[in-house]
C-alpha positions as CSV (number, residue, x, y, z in Angstrom):
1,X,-11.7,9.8,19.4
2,X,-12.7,13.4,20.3
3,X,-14.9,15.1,18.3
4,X,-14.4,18.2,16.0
5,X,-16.8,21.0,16.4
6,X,-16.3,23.2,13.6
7,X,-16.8,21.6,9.8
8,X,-13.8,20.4,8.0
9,X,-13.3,20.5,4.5
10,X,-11.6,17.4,2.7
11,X,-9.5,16.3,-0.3
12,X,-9.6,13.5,-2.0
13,X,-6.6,13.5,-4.2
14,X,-6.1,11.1,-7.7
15,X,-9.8,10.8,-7.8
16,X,-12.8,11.2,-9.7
17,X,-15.8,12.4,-8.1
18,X,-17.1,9.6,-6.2
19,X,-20.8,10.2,-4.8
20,X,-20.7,6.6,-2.7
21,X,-17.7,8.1,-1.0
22,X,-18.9,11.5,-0.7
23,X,-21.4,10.2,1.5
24,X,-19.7,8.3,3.5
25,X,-17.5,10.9,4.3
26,X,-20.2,13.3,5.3
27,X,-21.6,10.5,7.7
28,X,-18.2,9.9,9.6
29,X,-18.9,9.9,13.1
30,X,-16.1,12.1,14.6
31,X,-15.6,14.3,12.3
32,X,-18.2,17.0,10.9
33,X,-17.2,17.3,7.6
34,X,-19.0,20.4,5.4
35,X,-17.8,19.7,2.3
36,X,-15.9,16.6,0.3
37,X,-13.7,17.8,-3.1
38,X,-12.3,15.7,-5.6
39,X,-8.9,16.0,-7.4
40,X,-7.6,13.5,-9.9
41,X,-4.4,14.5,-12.4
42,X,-4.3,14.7,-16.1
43,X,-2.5,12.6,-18.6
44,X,1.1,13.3,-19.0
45,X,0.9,15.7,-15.6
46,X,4.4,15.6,-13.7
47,X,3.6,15.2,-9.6
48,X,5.0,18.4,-9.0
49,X,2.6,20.6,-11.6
50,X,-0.4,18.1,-9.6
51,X,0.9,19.5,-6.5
52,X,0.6,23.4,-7.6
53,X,-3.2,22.4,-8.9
54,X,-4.3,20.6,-5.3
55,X,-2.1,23.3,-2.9
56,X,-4.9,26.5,-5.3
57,X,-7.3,24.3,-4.4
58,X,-6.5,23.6,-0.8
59,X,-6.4,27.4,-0.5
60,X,-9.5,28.3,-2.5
61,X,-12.1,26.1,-1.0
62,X,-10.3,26.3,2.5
63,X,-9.2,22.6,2.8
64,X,-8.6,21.3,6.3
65,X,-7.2,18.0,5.7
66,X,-6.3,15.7,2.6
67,X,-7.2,12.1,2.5
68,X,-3.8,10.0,1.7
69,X,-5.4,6.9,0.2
70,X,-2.1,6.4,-1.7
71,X,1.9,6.3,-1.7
72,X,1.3,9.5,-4.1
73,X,-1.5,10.8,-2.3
74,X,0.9,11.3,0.8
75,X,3.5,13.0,-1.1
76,X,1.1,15.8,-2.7
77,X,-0.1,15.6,1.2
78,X,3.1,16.6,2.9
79,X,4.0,18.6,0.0
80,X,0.8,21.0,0.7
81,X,1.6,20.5,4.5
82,X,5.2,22.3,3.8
83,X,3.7,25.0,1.8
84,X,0.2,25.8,2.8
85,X,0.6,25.9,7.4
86,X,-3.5,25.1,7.4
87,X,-3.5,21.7,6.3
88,X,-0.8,19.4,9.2
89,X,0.6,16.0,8.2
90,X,3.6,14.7,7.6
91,X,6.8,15.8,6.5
92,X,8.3,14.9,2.5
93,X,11.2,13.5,3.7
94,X,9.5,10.7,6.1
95,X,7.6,10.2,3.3
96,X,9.8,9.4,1.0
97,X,11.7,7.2,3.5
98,X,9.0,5.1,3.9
99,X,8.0,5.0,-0.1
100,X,11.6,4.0,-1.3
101,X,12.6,0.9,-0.3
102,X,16.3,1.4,-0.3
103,X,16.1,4.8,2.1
104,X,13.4,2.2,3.8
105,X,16.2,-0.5,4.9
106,X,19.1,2.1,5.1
107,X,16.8,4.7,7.7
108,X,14.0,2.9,9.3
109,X,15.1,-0.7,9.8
110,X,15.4,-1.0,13.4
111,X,16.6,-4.8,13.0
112,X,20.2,-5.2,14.6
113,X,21.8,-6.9,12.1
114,X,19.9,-5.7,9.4
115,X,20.5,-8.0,5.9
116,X,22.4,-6.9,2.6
117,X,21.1,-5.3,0.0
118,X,21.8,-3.8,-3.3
119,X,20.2,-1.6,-5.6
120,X,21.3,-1.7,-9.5
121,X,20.5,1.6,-11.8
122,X,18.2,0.8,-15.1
123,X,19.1,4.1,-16.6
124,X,22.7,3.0,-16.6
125,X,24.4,1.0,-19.3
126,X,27.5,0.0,-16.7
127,X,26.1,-1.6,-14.2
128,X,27.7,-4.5,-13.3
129,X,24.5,-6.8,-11.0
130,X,27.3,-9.3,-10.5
131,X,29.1,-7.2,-8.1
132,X,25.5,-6.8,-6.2
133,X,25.0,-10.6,-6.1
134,X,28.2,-11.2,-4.5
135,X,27.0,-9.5,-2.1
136,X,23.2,-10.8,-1.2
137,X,23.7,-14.2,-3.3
138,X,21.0,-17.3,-4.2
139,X,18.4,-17.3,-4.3
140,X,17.7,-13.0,-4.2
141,X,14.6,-11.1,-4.3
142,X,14.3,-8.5,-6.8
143,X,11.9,-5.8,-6.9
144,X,11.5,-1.7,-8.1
145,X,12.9,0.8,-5.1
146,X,9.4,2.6,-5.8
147,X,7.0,0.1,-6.5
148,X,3.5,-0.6,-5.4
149,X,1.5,-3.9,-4.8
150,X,4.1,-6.6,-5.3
151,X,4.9,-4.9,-9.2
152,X,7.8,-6.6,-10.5
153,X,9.0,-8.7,-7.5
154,X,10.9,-11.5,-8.4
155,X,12.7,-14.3,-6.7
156,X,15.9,-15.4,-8.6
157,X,18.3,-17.8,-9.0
158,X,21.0,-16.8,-11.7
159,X,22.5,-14.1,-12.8
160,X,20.6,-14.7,-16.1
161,X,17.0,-14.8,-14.6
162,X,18.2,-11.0,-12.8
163,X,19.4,-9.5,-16.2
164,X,16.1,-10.9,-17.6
165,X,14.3,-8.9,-14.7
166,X,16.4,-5.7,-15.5
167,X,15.8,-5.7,-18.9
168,X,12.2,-6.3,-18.4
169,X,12.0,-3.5,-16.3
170,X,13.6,-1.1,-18.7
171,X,11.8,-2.0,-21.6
172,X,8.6,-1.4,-19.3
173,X,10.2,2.2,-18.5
174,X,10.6,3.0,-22.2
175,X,7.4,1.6,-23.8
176,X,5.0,2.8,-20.5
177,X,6.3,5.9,-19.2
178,X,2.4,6.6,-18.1
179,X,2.4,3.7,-15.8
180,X,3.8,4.9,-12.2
181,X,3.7,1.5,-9.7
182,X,7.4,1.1,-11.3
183,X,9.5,2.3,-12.0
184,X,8.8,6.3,-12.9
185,X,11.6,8.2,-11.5
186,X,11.0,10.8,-14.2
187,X,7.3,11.4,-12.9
188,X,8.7,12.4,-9.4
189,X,12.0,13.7,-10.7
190,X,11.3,18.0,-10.1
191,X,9.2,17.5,-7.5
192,X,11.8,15.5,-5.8
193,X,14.1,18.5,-6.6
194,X,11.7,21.1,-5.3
195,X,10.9,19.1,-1.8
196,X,14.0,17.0,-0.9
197,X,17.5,17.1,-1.0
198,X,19.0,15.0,-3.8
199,X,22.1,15.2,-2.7
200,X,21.5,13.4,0.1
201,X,19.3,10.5,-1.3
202,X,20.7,11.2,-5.0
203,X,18.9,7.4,-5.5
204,X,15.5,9.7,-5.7
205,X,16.6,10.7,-9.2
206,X,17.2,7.2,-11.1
207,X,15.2,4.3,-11.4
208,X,16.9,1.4,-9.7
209,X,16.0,-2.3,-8.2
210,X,16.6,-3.5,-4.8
211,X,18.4,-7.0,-4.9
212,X,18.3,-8.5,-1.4
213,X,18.6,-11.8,-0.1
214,X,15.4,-14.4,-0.2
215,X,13.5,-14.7,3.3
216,X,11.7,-17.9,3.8
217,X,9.6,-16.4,6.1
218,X,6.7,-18.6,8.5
219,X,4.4,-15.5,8.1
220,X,4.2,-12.2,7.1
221,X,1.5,-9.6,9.8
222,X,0.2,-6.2,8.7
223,X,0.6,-3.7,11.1
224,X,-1.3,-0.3,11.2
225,X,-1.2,3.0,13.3
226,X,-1.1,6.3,13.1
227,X,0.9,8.8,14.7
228,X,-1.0,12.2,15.9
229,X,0.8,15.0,17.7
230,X,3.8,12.9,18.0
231,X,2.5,10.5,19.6
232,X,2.4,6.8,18.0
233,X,-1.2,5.3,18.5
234,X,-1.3,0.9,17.9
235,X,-4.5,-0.2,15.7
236,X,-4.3,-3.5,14.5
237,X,-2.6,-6.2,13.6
238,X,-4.0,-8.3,10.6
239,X,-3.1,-12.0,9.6
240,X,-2.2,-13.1,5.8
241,X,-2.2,-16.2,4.0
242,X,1.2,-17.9,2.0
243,X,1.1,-19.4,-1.4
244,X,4.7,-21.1,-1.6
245,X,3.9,-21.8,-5.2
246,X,4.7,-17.7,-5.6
247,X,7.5,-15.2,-5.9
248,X,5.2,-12.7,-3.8
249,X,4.0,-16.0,-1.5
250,X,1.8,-13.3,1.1
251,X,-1.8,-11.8,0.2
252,X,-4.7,-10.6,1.2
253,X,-5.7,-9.7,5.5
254,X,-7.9,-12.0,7.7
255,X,-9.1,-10.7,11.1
256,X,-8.7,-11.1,13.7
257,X,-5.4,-11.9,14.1
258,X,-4.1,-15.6,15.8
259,X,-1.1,-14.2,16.7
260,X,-0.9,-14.4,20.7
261,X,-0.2,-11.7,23.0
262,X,3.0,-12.3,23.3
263,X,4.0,-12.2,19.6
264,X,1.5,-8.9,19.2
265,X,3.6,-7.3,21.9
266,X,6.8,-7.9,19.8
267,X,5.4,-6.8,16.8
268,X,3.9,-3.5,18.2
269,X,7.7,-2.5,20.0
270,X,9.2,-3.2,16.5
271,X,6.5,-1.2,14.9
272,X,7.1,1.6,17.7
273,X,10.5,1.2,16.4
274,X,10.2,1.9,12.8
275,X,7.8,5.2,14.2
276,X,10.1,6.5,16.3
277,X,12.6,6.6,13.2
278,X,9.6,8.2,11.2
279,X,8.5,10.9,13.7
280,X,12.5,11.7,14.1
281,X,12.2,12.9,9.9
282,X,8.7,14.7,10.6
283,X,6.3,12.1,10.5
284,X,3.1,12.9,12.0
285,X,-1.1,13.1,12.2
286,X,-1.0,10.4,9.8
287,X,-1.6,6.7,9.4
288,X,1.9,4.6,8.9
289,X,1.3,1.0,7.8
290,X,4.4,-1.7,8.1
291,X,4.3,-4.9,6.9
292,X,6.5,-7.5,8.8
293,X,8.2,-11.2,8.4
294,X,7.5,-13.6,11.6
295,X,11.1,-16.2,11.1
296,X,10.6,-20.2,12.2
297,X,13.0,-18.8,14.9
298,X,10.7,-16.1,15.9
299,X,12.7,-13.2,14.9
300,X,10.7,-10.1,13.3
301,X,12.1,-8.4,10.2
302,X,10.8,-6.0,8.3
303,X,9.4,-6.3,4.6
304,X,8.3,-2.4,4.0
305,X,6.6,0.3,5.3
306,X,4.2,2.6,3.7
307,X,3.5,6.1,4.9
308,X,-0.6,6.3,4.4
309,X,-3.3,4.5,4.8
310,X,-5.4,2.0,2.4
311,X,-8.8,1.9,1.3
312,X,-8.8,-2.0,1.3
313,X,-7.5,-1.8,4.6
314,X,-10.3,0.2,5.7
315,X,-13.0,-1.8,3.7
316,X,-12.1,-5.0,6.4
317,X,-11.4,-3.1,9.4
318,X,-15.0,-0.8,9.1
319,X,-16.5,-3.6,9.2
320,X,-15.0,-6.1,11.7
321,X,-14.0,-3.3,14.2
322,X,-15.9,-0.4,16.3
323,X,-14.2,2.8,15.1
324,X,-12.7,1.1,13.2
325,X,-13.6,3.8,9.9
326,X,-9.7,5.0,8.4
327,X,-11.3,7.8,7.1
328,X,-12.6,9.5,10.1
329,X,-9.0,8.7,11.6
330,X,-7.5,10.2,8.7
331,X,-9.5,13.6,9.4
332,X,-9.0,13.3,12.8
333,X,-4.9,12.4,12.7
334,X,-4.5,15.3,9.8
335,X,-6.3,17.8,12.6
336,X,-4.8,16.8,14.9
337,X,-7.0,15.3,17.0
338,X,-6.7,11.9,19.0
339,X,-7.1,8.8,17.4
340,X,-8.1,5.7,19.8
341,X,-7.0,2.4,18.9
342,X,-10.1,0.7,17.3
343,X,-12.3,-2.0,19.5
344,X,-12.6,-5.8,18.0
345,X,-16.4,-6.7,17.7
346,X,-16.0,-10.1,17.2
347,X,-16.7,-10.0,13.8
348,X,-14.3,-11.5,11.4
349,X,-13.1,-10.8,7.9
350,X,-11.4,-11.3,5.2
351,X,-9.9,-9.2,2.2
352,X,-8.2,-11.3,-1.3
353,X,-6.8,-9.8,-3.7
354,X,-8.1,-11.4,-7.1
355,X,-5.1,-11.8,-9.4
356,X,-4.9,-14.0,-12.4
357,X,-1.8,-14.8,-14.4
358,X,-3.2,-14.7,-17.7
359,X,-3.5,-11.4,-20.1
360,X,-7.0,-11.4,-21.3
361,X,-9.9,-8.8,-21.1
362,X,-11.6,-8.8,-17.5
363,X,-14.6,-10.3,-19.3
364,X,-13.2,-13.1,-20.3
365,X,-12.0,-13.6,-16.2
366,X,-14.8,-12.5,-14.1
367,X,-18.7,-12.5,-14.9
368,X,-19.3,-9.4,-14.1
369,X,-23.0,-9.6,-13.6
370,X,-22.8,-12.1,-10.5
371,X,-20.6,-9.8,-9.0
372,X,-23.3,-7.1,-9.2
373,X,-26.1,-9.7,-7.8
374,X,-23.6,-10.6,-4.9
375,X,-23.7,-6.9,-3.8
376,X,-26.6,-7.3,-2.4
377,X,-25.4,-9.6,0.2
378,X,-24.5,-7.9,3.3
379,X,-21.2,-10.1,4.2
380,X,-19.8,-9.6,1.0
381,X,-18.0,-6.6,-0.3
382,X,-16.0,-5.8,-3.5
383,X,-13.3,-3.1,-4.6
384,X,-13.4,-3.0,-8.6
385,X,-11.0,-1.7,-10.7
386,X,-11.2,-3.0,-14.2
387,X,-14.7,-3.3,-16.4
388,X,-15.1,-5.8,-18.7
389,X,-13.9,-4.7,-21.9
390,X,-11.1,-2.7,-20.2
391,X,-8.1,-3.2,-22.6
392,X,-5.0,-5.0,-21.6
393,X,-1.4,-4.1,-21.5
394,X,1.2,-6.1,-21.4
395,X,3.2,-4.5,-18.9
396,X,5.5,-6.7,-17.6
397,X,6.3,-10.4,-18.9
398,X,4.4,-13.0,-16.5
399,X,3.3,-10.4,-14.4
400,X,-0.2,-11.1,-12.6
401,X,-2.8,-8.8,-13.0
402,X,-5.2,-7.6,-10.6
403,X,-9.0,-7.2,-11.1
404,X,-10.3,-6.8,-7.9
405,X,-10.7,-7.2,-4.2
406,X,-12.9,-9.5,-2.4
407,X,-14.1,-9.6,0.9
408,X,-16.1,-11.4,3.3
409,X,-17.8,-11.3,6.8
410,X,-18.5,-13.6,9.3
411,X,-18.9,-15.2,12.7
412,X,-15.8,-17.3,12.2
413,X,-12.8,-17.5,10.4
414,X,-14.1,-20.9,9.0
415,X,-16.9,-19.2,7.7
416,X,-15.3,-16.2,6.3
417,X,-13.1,-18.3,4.2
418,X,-16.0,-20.8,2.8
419,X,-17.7,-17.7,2.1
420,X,-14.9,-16.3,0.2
421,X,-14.9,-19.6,-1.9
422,X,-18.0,-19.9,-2.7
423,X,-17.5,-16.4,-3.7
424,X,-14.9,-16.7,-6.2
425,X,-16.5,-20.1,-7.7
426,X,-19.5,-18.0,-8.8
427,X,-17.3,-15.1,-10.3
428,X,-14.5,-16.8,-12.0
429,X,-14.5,-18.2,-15.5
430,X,-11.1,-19.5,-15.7
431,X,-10.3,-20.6,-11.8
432,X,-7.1,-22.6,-13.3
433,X,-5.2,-18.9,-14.3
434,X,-6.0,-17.4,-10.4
435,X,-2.3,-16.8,-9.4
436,X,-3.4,-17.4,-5.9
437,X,-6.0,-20.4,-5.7
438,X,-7.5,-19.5,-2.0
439,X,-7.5,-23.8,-1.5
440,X,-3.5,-23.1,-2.2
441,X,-3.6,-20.5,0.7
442,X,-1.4,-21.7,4.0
C-alpha cells in the first residue's frame, strides 16, 4: 500500500466522538492522518438535511476522505463525493444498487439463470402477495428491500405466515418510524429525490419486501475488496458457520478460510463479476463486500452485496492478517491510492454475533462485569452496543436481538472456537435463549 505524504483529514460519519478510535486512526500505518472528526445525526434528522450538515463540514475543516462504516455512511459518502470534487468515492447510484436488494438481483447478479423474485409494497392496501407466491412458491424467504443485519428475514410456508410478516412489518413502520434497519423509505425518501432518479428505480420511494425462493445452501463465504481507480483489488475470503435450526441459518466469520483454491478462484471471478457491474454505475476507491451461497452442486449464487466496509470485519481481519487494518484501506481507497490485498499471518479468528431470542434488559442476558475482566485478555475482543439497563423495544414479533460481538484469537481454528465457548459460558446468564448456540454451529 503506498504511502500518503501530505496529512489527511477524516470523517467519521453517525458517530459520537470516539477517543479509542481516534487514536487508532492517527496510528494507521499508510496513511498520515492530521486530524479525525466526528459527525453523528439528530433525532428526527432526514438523511438528506445530515448530508448538507457533513458536506459544511467536509468543506470547513478540509476533509479528505469519509470513513463508510455503514450502508448510510456510504450514501452521505457518495453524496458529498457528487457535490463537494475533494473528497472521491463512489457514485449514489452504485450505491444504492448494492443497498436495495431488489435493484441488487435485477443489476448486479451476474448468475445466468438468476432465481425469481418478488417484491410486495407495505404502503399499499392492494397488494395481492398471492400473485408474488405464484411466482417464487414454498417454502419463500422474506425480508425488507433495505434492511440491515438479517432484520426481519423470514422463511415461510403459507400464505398466512407471509401476511403475518407484512403486517408485522407495517405495524413496525407505523409505531417506530425512528428505527432505520427496516423498513424507512420515508428517512431516505428526498434525498433519494435530490441524488437518484426515481423514475428509474421508482421502488426507492416505497417500503416493500423481497419474496424469493428458499436456498438450502451447503455454505454461505464472505467476500471483501475494494475497488481503487477502477481497478478491483481481492482481500479475503472468510468462512461462516450454519444453524439449520434458523430462518437466517449463517453467522458470524472464521479465518482463515477452508475453502480450497479452486473454490476461492470461483468465488473471486464471481465477485469480479458483481464489481465489474458496480464500477460500470460509478463505483470506486471504496471497499464492496458480497456475501455468497456455495450449492451441494457447487454452483455460486449470490445472497447480497453491501457497498462499504464493516467494523466487525475489520476487528477479525486487523488481527489475523498483515495490513490487514480496513481503515487505513478505507483512507487509502477514498484517495485514491493503491490498496494491496492483505497477507495471512497464520493467525486465526473468529467473530459471533451474540443474539438472544428473548426481550429482556441486557442485564438480565450478559454479566456485564466479566466482560470488562475478559478485556484484558489479548485473544479476546468485544464490539458492545447495548449497556445493561438499556431499555427494550419490541420491534418486531420473535425477532432476535443483538447485544454484541465476540471474538477470539488463536493458533488454530480448534482453539479459536473453544476459546469462544468458554467465552460465552462466562458472559451468558440465560445460554438456553442464545438464538445461535455456538455447539448448534455446523
Amino acid at each position: 500500500m503506498s504511502s500518503i505524504e501530505r496529512g489527511v483529514s477524516v470523517l467519521v460519519p453517525f458517530s459520537d466522538y470516539n477517543p479509542k478510535e481516534e487514536n487508532e486512526l492517527l496510528r494507521c500505518p499508510s496513511v498520515q492522518v492530521q486530524k479525525v472528526l466526528f459527525s453523528n445525526i439528530g433525532d428526527n434528522t432526514q438523511l438528506l438535511t445530515y448530508v448538507k450538515q457533513v458536506k459544511k463540514t467536509v468543506k470547513d475543516a478540509d476533509v479528505n476522505t469519509i470513513l463508510t462504516w455503514s450502508d448510510m455512511s456510504t450514501f452521505v459518502n457518495s453524496a458529498v463525493v457528487r457535490d463537494v470534487h475533494t473528497v472521491s468515492g463512489p457514485s449514489v447510484e452504485a450505491c444504492f444498487l448494492a443497498f436495495h436488494k431488489a435493484y441488487t438481483r435485477e443489476y448486479l447478479d451476474p448468475t445466468v439463470k438468476p432465481l425469481p423474485y418478488c417484491t410486495v409494497d407495505l404502503d399499499s392496501p392492494t397488494t395481492d402477495a398471492k400473485e408474488a407466491l405464484s411466482k417464487v412458491g414454498y417454502p419463500a424467504f422474506m425480508k425488507p428491500a433495505t434492511g440491515c443485519s438479517s432484520f426481519g428475514v423470514k422463511k415461510v410456508y403459507s400464505y398466512e405466515e407471509v401476511n403475518n410478516v407484512l403486517d408485522n412489518l407495517r405495524k413496525m413502520k407505523d409505531e417506530q418510524p425512528k428505527f432505520l434497519t427496516a423498513p424507512s423509505a420515508s428517512f431516505f425518501k428526498t434525498f433519494y429525490e435530490k441524488y437518484l432518479d426515481v423514475t428509474k428505480y421508482p421502488l426507492a420511494l416505497r417500503d416493500v419486501v423481497i419474496i424469493e425462493p428458499y436456498l438450502e445452501a451447503e455454505k454461505l463465504y464472505v467476500v471483501d475488496g475494494c475497488v481503487v481507480n477502477g481497478s478491483i483489488v481481492h482481500w479475503v475470503i472468510t468462512d461462516t458457520l450454519r444453524f439449520d435450526e434458523q430462518d437466517a441459518r449463517f453467522v458470524s466469520m472464521i479465518l482463515p478460510t477452508t475453502a480450497d483454491d479452486d473454490l476461492q478462484n470461483k468465488i473471486w471471478e464471481f465477485y469480479d463479476a458483481v464489481m465489474t457491474r458496480m464500477i460500470q454505475f460509478g463505483f470506486d476507491n471504496s471497499f464492496a463486500n458480497i456475501e455468497v451461497f456455495k450449492m451441494k452442486d457447487g454452483e455460486i449464487r449470490l445472497c447480497e452485496v453491501n457497498a462499504r466496509a464493516s467494523r466487525h470485519h475489520h476487528a477479525l481481519y486487523s488481527r489475523c492478517l498483515e495490513h490487514g487494518r480496513m481503515d487505513d484501506a478505507i483512507m487509502s481507497a477514498g484517495c485514491g491510492i493503491q490498496v494491496f490485498p492483505p497477507v495471512p499471518t497464520g493467525k486465526h479468528g473468529i467473530m459471533y454475533p451474540v443474539y438472544f431470542q428473548a426481550l429482556e434488559t441486557p442485564g438480565n442476558l450478559l454479566y456485564f462485569d466479566e466482560i470488562e475482566k475478559l478485556k484484558a485478555d489479548s485473544d479476546v475482543d468485544f464490539l458492545l452496543f447495548s449497556r445493561p439497563d438499556d431499555e427494550v423495544v419490541d420491534l418486531l414479533s420473535n425477532f432476535p436481538q443483538q447485544l454484541c460481538t465476540v471474538l477470539t484469537f488463536g493458533e488454530t481454528r480448534e482453539v479459536v472456537v473453544k476459546k469462544l465457548t468458554d467465552v460465552l459460558q462466562l458472559i451468558v446468564k440465560k445460554p438456553e435463549k442464545l438464538t445461535y448456540p455456538i455447539a448448534n454451529g455446523i
